[in-house]
C-alpha positions as CSV (number, residue, x, y, z in Angstrom):
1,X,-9.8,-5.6,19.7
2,X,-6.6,-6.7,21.6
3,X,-4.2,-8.5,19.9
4,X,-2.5,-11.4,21.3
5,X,1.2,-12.5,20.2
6,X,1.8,-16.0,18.6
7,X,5.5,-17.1,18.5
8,X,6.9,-17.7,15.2
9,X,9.5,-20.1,14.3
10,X,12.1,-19.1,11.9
11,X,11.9,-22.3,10.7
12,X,8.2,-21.9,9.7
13,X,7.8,-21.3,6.1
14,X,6.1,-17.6,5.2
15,X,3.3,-18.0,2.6
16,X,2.6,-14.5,1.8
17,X,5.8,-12.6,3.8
18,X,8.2,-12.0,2.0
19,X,6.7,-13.8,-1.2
20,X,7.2,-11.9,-4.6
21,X,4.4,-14.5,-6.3
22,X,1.6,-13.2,-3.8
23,X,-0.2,-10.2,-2.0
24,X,-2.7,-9.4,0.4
25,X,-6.1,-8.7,-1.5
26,X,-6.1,-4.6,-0.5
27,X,-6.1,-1.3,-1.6
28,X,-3.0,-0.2,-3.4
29,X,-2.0,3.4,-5.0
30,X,-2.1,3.3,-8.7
31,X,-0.5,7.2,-9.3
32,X,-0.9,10.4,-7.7
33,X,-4.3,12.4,-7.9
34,X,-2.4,14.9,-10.0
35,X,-0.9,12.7,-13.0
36,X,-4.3,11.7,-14.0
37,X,-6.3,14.7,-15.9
38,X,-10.1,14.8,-17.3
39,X,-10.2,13.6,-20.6
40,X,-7.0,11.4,-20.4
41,X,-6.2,7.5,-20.4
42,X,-3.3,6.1,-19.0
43,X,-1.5,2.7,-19.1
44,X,-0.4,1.3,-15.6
45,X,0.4,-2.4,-14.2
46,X,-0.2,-3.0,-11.0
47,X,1.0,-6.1,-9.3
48,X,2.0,-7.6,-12.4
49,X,-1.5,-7.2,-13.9
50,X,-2.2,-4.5,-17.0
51,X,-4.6,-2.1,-16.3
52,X,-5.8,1.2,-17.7
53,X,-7.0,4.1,-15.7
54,X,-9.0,7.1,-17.0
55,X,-10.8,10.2,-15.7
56,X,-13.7,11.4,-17.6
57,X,-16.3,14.4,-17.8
58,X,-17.3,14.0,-14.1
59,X,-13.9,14.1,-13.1
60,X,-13.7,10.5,-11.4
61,X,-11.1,8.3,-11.6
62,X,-12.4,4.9,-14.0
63,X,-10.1,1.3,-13.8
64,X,-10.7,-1.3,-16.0
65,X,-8.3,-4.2,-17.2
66,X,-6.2,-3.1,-20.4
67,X,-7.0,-5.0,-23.4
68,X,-10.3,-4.3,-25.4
69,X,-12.4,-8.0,-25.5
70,X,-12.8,-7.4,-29.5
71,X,-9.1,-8.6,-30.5
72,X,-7.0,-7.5,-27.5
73,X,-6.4,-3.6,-28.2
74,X,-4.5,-2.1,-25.9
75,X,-7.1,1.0,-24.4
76,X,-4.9,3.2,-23.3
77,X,-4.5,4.1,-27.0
78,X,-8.1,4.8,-27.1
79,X,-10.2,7.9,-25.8
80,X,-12.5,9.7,-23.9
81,X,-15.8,10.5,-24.9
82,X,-18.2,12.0,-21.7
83,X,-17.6,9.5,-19.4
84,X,-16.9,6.3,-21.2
85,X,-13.9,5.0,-23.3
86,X,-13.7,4.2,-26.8
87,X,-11.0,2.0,-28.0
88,X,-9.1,2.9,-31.2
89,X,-8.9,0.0,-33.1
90,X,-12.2,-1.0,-33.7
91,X,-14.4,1.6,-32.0
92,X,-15.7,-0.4,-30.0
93,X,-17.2,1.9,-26.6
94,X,-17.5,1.3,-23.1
95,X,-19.1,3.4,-20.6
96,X,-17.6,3.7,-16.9
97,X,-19.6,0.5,-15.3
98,X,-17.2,-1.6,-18.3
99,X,-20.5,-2.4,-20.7
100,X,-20.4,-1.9,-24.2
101,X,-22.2,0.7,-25.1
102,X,-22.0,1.3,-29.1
103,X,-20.0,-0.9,-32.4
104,X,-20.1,1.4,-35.2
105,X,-20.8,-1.3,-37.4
106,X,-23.8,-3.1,-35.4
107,X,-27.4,-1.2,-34.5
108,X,-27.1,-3.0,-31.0
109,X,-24.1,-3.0,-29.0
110,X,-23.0,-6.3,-27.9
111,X,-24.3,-7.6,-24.4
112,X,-20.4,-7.7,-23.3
113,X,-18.7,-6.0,-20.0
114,X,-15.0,-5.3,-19.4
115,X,-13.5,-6.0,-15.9
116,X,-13.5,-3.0,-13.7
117,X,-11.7,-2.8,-10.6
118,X,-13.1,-0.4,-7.4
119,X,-11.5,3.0,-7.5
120,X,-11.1,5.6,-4.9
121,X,-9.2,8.7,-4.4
122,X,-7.2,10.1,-1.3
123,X,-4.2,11.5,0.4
124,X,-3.6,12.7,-3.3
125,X,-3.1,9.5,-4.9
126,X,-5.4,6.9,-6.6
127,X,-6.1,3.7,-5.3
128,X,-7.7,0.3,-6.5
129,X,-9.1,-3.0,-4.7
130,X,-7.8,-6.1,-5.8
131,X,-10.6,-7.9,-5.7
132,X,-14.6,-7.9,-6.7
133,X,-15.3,-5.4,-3.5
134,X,-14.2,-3.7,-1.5
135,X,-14.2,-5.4,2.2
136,X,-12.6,-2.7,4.0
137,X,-11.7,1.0,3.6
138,X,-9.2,3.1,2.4
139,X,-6.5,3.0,4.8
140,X,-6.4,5.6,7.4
141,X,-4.6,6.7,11.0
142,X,-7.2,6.3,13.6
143,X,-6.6,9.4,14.7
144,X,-7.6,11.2,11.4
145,X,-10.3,8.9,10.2
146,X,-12.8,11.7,10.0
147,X,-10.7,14.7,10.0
148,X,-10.0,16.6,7.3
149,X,-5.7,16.8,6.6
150,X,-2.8,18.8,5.0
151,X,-0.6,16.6,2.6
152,X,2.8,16.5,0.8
153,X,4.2,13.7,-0.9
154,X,8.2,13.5,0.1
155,X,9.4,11.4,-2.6
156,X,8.8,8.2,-4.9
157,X,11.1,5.4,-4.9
158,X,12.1,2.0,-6.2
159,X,14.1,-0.6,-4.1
160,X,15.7,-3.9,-4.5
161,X,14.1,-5.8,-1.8
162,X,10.7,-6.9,-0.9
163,X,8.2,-4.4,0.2
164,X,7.8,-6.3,3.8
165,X,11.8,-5.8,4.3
166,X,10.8,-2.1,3.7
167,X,8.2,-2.0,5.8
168,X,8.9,-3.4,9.0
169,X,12.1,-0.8,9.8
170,X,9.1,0.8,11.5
171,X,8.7,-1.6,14.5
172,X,12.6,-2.8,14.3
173,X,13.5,-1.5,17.8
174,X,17.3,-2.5,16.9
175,X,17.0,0.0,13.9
176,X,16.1,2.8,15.4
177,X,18.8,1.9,18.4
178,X,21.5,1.5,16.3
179,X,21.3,2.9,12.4
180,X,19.3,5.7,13.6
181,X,20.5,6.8,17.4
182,X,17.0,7.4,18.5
183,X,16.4,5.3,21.9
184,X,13.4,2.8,21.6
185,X,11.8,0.6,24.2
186,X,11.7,-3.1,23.2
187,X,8.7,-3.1,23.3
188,X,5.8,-2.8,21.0
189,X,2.2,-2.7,21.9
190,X,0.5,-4.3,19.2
191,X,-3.7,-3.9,18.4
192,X,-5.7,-5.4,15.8
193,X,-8.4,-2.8,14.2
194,X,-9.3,-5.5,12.3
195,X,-8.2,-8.4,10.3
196,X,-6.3,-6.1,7.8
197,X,-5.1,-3.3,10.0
198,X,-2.9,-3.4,13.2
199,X,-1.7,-0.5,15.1
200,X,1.9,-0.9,17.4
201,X,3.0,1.8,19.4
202,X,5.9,2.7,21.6
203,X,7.9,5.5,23.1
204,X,11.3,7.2,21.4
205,X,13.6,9.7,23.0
206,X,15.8,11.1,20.5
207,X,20.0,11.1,22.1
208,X,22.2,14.6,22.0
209,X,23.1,15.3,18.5
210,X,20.8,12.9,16.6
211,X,19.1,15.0,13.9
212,X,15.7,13.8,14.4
213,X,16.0,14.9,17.9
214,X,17.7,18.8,16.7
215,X,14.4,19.4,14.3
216,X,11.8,18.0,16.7
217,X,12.8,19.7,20.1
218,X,11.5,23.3,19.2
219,X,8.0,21.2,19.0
220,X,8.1,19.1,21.9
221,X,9.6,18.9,25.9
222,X,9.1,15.0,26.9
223,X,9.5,11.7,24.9
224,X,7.9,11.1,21.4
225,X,4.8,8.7,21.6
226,X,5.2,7.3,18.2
227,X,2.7,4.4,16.8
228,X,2.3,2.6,13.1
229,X,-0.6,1.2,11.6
230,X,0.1,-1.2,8.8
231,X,-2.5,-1.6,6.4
232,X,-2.7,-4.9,4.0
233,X,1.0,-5.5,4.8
234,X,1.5,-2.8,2.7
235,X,0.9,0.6,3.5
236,X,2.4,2.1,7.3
237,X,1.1,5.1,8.4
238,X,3.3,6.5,11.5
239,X,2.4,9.0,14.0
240,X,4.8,11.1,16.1
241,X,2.9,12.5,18.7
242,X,4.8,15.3,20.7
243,X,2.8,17.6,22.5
244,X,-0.1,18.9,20.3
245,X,1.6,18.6,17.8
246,X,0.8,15.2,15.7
247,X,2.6,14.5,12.6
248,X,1.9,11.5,10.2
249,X,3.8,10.2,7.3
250,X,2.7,7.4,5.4
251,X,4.9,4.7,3.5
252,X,2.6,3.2,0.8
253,X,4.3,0.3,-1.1
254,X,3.6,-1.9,-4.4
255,X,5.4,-5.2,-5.2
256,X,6.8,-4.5,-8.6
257,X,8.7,-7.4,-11.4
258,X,11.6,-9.1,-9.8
259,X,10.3,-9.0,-5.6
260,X,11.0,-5.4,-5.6
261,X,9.4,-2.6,-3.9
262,X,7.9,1.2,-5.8
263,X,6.8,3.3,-2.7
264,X,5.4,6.7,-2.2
265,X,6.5,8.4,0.7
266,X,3.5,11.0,2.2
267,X,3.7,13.3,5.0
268,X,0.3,14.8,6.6
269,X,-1.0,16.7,9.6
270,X,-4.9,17.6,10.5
271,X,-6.0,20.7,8.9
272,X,-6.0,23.9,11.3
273,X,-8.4,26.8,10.7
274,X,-7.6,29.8,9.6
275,X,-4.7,31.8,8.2
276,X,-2.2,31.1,11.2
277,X,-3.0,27.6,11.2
278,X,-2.6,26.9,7.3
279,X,1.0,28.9,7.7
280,X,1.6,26.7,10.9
281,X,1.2,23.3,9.2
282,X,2.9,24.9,5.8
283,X,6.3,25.2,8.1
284,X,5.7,21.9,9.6
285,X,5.3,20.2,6.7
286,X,8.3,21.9,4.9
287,X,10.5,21.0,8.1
288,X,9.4,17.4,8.3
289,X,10.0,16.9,4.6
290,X,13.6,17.9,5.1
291,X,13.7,15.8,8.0
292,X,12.4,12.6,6.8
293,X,14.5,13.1,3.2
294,X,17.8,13.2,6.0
295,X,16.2,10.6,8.2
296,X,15.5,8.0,4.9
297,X,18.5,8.6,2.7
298,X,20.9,5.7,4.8
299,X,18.0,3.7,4.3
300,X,17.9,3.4,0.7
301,X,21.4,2.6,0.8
302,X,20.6,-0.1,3.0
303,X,17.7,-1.4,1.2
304,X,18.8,-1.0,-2.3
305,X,21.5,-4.1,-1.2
306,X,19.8,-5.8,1.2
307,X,19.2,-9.6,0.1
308,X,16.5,-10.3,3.1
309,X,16.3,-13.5,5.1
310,X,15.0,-13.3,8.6
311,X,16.3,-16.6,9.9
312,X,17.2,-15.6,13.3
313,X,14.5,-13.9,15.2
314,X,15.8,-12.3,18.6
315,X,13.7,-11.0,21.3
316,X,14.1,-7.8,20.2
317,X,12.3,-8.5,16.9
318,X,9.0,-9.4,18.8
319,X,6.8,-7.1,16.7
320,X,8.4,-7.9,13.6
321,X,7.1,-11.2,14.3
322,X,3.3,-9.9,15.4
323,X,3.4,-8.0,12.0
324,X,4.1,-11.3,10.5
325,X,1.5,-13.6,12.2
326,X,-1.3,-11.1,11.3
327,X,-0.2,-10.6,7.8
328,X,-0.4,-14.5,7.4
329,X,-3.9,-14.8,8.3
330,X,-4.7,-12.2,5.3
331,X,-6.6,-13.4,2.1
332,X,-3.6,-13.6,-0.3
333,X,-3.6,-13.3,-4.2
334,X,-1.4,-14.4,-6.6
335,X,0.7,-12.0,-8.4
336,X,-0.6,-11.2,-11.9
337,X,-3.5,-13.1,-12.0
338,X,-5.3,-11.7,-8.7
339,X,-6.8,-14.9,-7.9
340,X,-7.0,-16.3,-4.6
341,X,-3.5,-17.8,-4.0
342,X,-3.4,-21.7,-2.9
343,X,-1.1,-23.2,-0.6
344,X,0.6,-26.0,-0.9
345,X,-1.4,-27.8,1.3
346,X,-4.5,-27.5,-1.1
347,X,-2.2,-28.2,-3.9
348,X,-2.2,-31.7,-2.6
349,X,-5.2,-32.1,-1.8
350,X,-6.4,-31.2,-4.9
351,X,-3.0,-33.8,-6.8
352,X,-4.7,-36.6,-3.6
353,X,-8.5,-35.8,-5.4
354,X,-7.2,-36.2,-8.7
355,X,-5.7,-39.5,-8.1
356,X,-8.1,-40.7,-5.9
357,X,-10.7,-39.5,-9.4
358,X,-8.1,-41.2,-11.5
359,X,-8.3,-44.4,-10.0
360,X,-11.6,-44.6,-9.4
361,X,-12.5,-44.2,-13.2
362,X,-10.3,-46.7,-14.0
């Protein structure tokens, strides 16, 4: 599906850009594959709402919201018996669906369920859907949809600013002309995959003595094809594509307390058969982790200051905009809660109802 661009004003208010009291409804990481072992319960809060994850005896990753419905026990105190979890307090037990299973002290279970969120696992990290279910997958490079891939996780990091002024670096043209001396086209070709995902790409040529260009050369001859696809406004995956060579990282960000941002920074390549391949992508990986360390660290300087306000679009920031348009036409939720944010156009309609009730009663 082709996209086509819609100016934005900068004097149009953003309801969801930019906006630490909302989010897109989405898949976000909870904490890596690894952190989470069988048999153990963990406290997490994600987007401002308390949760507890848990893997049990079949080794798959459980969500449910935090507090027992008995008399508000936390459950991340409580523990894992098969696959269900059995608060501490009271005893109370709940298998991996969220019903109540056994009370010690009744011969019938009450006919209760806890809130459980959808759960998946990839690219070594768990993930949960915001909402009731899940309307789209996890996200994914097109290119690797069905393939199986090698991953490393770079670093984790937390930032002052908002996870969109984070995310968009990757279609700022002026960034990469400027901060980072690798020569971008103005241009970005934006595509819609569908109403959460949208893919830009464009063409780089590293100049003489930028370091992105010194570690790349030995792997390719002409320009670097590079493309992002942004996922829920919060996850970009980007692809350099030099040659055969295809290398993906992944920026996966969380709004956190306070508008700021917790990230994850992956890097990933398709798997290779046999023992050659597996040593090939071990060095590529290795190298593009160095790389992308080098490449990010003037970034978090940036972005650990930056106090964003993106009142004066220039040309230059056409994608920027794109990514903005398409992000505004997301189902948003409201930060802690998860419920489906209003605007503040429905706020007055529903103040105009109320009157228009009001008087009518009277």
């Amino acid at each position: 599906m082709t996209f086509n661009s819609q100016n934005l004003s900068s004097n149009r208010k953003s309801k969801t850009f930019n906006n630490p009291e909302r989010f897109i409804e989405g898949w976000y990481w909870a904490i890596p594959t690894n952190n989470l072992r069988v048999g153990e319960v963990k406290a997490i809060t994600l987007l401002g709402r308390d949760l507890v994850i848990y893997r049990g005896k079949d080794r798959k990753a459980v969500t449910f919201d935090a507090y027992c419905p008995h008399m508000g026990a936390h459950l991340a105190d409580g523990k894992i018996e098969g696959n269900g979890l059995r608060c501490s307090f009271h005893q109370w037990k709940f298998d991996r669906e969220g019903f109540c299973v056994d009370i010690p002290c009744f011969d019938e279970p009450l006919p209760l369920k806890l809130k459980t969120w959808p759960t998946a696992e990839k690219y070594g990290m768990i993930w949960i859907w915001t909402g009731e279910v899940p309307l789209q997958p996890l996200p994914f490079i097109p290119e690797l949809e069905a393939q199986d891939f090698d991953v490393t996780i770079i670093s984790q990091f937390v930032t002052n600013c908002h996870p969109h002024a984070v995310i968009i670096n990757a279609i700022d043209t002026q960034y990469f002309n400027t901060l980072k001396r690798v020569a971008a086209e103005n241009i970005f070709e934006p595509q819609e995959l569908n109403q959460y995902a949208i893919t830009f790409t464009n063409n780089l040529q590293g100049r003489k003595g930028n370091y992105l260009a010194k570690l790349m050369r030995p792997f390719y001859k002409n320009d670097l094809n590079y493309s992002v696809c942004y996922w829920y406004g919060s996850t970009s995956m980007v692809t350099f594509i030099p040659n055969s060579l295809h290398l993906h990282v992944m920026f996966t960000l969380r709004l956190i307390a306070g508008g700021k941002t917790e990230g994850y920074t992956l890097l990933m390549m398709k798997k290779r058969q046999g023992m050659v391949g597996k040593l090939y992508n071990r060095l590529v990986l290795s190298l593009g982790k160095v790389l992308s360390q080098d490449f990010l660290k003037v970034d978090a300087k940036i972005l650990e200051k930056l106090k964003f306000d993106f009142r004066t679009p220039v040309n230059t920031d056409q994608a920027i905009m794109q990514f903005i348009n398409h992000l505004e036409r997301q189902p948003a939720l409201s930060w802690g809660t998860w419920q489906q944010a209003r605007t503040s156009r429905d706020t007055e309609t529903r103040d105009n109802r109320d009157k228009w009730r009001d008087n009518f009663n009277d």
